[in-house]
VEXDREN-2710 file (C-alpha; in Angstrom, 1 decimal):
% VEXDREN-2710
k/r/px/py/pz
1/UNK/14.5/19.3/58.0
2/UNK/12.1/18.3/60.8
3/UNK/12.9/20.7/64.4
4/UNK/11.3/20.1/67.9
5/UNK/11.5/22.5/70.7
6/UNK/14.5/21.6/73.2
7/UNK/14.0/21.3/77.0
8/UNK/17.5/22.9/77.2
9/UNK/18.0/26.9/77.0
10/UNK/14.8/27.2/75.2
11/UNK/17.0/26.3/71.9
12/UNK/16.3/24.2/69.2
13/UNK/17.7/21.1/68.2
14/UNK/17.6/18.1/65.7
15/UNK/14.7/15.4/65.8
16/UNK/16.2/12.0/64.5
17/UNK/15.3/10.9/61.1
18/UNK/16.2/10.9/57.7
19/UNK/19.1/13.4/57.2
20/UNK/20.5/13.9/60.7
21/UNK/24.1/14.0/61.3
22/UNK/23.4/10.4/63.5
23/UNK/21.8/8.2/60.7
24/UNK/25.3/8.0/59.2
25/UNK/26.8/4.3/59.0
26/UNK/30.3/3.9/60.6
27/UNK/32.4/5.2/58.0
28/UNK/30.6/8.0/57.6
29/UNK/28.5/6.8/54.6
30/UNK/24.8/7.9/54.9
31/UNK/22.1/5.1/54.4
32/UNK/19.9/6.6/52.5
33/UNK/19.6/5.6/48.6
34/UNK/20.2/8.1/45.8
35/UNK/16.7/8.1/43.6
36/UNK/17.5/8.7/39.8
37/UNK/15.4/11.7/38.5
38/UNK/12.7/10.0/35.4
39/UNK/13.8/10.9/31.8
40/UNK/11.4/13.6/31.2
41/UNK/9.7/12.2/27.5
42/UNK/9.3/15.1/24.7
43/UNK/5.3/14.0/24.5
44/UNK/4.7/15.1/28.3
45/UNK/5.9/18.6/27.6
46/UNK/3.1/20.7/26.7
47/UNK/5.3/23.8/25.6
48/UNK/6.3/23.3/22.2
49/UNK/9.3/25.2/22.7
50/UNK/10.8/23.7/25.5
51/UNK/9.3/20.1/24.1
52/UNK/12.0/20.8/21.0
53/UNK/14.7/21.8/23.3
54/UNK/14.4/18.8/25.2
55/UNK/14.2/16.7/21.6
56/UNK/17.2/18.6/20.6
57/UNK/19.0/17.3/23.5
58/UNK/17.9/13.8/23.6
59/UNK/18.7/13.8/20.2
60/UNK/21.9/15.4/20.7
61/UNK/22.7/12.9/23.6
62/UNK/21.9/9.6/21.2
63/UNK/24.2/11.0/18.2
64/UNK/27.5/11.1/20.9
65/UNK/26.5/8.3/22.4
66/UNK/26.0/6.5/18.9
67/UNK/29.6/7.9/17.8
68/UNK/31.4/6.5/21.0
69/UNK/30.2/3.4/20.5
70/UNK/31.4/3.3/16.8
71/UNK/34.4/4.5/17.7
72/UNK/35.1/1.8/20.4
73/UNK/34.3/-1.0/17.8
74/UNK/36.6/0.0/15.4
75/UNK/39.2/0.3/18.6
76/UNK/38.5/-2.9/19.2
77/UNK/38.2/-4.6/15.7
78/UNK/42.2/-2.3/15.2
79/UNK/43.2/-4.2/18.3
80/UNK/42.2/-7.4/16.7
81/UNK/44.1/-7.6/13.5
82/UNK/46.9/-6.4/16.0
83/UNK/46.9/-9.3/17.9
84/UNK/45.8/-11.4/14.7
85/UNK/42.5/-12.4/16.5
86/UNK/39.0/-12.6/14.8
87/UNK/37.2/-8.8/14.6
88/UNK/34.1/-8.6/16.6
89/UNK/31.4/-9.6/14.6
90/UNK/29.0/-6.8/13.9
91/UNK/25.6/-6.4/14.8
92/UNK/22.8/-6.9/12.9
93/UNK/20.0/-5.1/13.2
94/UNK/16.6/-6.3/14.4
95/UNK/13.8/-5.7/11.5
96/UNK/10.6/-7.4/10.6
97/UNK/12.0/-9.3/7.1
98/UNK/14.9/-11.2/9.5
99/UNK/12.6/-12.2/12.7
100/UNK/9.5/-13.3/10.9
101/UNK/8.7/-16.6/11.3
102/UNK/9.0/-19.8/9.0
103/UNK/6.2/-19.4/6.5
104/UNK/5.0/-23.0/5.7
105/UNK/3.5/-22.0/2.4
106/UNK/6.9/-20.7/1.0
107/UNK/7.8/-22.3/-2.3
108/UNK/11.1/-24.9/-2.4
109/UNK/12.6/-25.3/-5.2
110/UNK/12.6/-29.2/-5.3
111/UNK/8.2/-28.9/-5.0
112/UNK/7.7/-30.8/-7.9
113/UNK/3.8/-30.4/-7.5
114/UNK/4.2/-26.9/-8.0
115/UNK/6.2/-27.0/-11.5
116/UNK/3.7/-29.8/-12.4
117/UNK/1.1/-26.7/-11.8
118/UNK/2.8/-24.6/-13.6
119/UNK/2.9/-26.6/-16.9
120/UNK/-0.8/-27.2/-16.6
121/UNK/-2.1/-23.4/-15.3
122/UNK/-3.8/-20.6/-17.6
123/UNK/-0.2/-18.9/-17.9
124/UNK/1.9/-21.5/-19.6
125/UNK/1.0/-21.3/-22.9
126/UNK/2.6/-17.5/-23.0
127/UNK/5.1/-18.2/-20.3
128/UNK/6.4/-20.9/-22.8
129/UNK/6.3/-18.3/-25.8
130/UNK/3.4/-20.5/-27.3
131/UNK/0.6/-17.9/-27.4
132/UNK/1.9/-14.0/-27.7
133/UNK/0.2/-12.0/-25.2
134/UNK/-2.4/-9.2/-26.2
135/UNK/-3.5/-7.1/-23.5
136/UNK/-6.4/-4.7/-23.9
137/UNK/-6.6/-1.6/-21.1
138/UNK/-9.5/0.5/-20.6
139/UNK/-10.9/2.1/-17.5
140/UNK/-13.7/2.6/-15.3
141/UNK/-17.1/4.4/-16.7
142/UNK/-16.4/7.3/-15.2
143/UNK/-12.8/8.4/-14.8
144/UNK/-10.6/11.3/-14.8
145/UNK/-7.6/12.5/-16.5
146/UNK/-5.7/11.0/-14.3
147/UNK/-7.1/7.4/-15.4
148/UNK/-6.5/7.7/-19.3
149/UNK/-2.7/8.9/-18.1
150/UNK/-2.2/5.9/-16.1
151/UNK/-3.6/4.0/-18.9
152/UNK/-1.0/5.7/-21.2
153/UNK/2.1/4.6/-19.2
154/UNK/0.6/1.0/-19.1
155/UNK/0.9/1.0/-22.7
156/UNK/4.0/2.6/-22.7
157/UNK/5.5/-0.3/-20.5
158/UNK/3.6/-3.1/-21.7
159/UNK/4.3/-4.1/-24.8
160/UNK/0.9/-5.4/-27.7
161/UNK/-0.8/-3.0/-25.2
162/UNK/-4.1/-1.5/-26.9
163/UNK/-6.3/1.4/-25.0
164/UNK/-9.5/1.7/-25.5
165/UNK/-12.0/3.8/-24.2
166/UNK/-14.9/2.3/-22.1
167/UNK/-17.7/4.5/-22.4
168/UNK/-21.2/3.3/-21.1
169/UNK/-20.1/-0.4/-21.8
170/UNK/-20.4/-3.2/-19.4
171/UNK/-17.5/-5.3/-18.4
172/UNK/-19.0/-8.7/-19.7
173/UNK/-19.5/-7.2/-23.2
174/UNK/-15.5/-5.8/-22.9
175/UNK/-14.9/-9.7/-22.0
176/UNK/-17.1/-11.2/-24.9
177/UNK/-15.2/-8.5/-27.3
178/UNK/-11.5/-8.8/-26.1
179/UNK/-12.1/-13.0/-26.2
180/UNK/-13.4/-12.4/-30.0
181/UNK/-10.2/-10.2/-30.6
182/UNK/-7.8/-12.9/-29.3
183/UNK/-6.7/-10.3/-26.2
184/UNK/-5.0/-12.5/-23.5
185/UNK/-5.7/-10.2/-20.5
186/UNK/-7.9/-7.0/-19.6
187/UNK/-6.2/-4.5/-17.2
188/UNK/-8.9/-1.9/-15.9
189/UNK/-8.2/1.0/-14.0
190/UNK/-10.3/2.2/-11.6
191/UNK/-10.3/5.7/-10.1
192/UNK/-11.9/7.9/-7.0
193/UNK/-11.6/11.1/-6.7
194/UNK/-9.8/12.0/-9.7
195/UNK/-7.1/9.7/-8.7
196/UNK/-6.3/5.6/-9.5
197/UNK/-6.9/3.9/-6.8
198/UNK/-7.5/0.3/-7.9
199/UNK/-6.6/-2.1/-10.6
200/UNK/-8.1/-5.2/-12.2
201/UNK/-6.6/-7.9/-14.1
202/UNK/-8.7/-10.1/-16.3
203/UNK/-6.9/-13.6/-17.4
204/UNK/-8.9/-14.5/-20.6
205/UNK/-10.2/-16.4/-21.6
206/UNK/-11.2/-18.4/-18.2
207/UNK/-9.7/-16.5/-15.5
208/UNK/-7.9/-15.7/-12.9
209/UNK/-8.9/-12.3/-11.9
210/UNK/-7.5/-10.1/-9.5
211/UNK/-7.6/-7.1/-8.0
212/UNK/-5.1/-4.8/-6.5
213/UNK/-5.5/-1.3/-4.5
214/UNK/-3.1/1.6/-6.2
215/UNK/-1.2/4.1/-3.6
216/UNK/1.3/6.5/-4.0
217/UNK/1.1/6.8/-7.3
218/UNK/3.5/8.5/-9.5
219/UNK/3.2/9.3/-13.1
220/UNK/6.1/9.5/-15.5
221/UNK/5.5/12.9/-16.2
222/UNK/5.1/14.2/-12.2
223/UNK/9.0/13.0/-12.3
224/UNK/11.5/16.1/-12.2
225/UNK/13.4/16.1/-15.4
226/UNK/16.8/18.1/-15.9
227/UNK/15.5/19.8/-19.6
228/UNK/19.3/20.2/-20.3
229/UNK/20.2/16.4/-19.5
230/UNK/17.3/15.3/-21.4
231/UNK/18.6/16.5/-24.8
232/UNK/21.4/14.1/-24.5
233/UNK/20.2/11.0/-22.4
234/UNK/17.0/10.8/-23.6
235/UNK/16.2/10.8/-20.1
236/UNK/12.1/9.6/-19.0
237/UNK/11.5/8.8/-22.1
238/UNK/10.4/4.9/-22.8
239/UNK/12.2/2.9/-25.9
240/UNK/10.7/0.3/-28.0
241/UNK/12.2/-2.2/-26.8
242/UNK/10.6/-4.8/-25.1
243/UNK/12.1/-4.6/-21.1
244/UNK/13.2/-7.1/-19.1
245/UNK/11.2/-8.3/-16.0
246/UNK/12.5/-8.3/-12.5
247/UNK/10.0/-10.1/-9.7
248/UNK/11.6/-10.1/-6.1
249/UNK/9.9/-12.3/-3.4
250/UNK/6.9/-13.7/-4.9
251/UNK/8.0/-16.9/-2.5
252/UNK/4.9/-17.6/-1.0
253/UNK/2.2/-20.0/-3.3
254/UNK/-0.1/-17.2/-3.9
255/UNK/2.5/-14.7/-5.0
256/UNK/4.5/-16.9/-7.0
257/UNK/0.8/-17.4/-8.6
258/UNK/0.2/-13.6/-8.8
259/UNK/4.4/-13.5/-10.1
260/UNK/2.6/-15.4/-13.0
261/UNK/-0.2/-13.3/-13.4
262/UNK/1.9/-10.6/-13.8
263/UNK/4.7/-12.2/-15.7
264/UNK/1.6/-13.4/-18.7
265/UNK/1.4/-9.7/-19.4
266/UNK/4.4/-9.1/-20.8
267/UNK/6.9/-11.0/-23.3
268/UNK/9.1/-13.4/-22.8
269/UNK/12.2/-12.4/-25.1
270/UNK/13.7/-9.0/-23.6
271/UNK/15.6/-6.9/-25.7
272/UNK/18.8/-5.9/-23.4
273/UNK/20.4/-4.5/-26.1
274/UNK/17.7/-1.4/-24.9
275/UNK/18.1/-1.3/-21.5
276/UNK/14.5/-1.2/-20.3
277/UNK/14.0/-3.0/-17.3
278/UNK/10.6/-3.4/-15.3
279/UNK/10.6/-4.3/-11.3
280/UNK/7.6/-5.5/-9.6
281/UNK/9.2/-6.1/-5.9
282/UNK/6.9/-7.9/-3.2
283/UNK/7.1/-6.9/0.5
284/UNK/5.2/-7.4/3.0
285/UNK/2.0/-7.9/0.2
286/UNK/2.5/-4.7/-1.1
287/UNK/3.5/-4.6/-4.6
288/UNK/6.8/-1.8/-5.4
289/UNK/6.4/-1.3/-9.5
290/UNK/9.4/0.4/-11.1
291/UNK/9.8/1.2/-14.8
292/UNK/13.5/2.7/-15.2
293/UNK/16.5/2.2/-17.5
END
């Protein structure tokens, strides 16, 4: 509050401005605006402990808030079959799969350019059951344990899967051999570190090849088994049966090419009587493999 010295008595009195009891509207009403406080963000707060108090609340405060708005939707949606009107529809949720844009290189199902393609690409002979596929896995010349163990599970879930160890031999002599031993396709496993971290598949005997990065990785044995459930269930333990193949949203042209690619390495009469199923899902170009019953 801003005081000047009075002429009167020597006493001190009020200087108009901003909070003076005559810069009040006619009802009484002053003119001045209220000026909402900033929400104080978690990240400016340099004190840990008061930067997760104030998370805690915010936290807190989004949870209630969250509740009250699910519990005036399902007011409202009660009211409605009350009344016999149409519930509210329900929100959906904003995520990257359901606002991407039109791809123009999708595949429709009425292309026929692309099943003409398809009957005349390296894959159709096997994809028709004319030729049985052969695949021969090996790794890079100087690998890990962790390399051979990957190689392991491939021949565990692929079936006509051979390992063989690579030694000091060069891929074009592997190539020349696996093309004299009738192999359809060469899978090799690369590894840094002590860890897989690539993969290459070979489409013999002219191609394609391609070449995929390996992350998050997880080994059928790093999987957490119950030892008392596994006497009964047989539980982690691969059959010999040969699994079916599940490949999810390999829409575009190249993936349903690489769908084929990876669809030539593995039969084309399942056994379902044995459960086996193997997933290779597709999302947003990275490559989800599952092998599960």
């Amino acid at each position: 509050m801003d005081l000047a010295k009075g002429d009167n008595m020597g006493g001190w009195v009020k200087r108009k401005g901003a909070g003076s009891d005559h810069d009040d509207d006619v009802d009484g009403k002053p003119k001045g605006k209220k000026i909402k406080k900033d929400k104080t963000l978690p990240s400016m707060i340099k004190n840990k402990e008061k930067r997760s108090e104030v998370y805690s609340k915010l936290k807190r405060e989004k949870r209630i808030e969250k509740r009250k708005q699910a519990k005036a939707r399902e007011v409202a949606i009660q009211r409605a079959l009350e009344l016999g009107e149409e519930p509210p529809q329900k929100s959906v949720p904003r995520t990257i799969e359901n606002t991407r844009e039109v791809d123009e290189t999708i595949c429709r199902p009425d292309d026929e350019e692309l099943f003409a393609a398809n009957n005349a690409d390296e894959f159709s002979g096997i994809l028709k059951q004319e030729i049985i596929p052969k695949i021969l896995i090996t790794t890079n010349r100087f690998n890990s344990t962790r390399g051979p163990a990957l190689c392991d599970e491939l021949v565990s879930v692929i079936p006509n899967a051979h390992f063989y160890k690579r030694g000091t031999y060069e891929l074009k002599k592997i190539v020349e051999y696996a093309k004299n031993k009738d192999f359809t396709s060469i899978i090799v496993v690369h590894t840094n570190r002590r860890e897989p971290d690539a993969m290459l598949i070979i489409g013999l005997p002219d191609g394609p090849t391609a070449h995929f990065k390996l992350s998050n990785l997880i080994l059928r044995k790093d999987i957490k088994i119950d030892t008392q459930m596994q006497a009964y269930t047989n539980h982690g333990n691969p059959t010999s049966h040969k699994p079916e193949l599940v490949l999810n949203n390999f829409t575009t042209t190249i993936g349903h090419r690489v769908g084929r690619m990876i669809q030539s390495l593995f039969h084309q009469d399942p056994n379902f009587r044995g459960r086996r199923v193997v997933t290779f899902h597709n999302q947003r170009d990275f490559i989800f493999f599952r092998h599960h019953r």
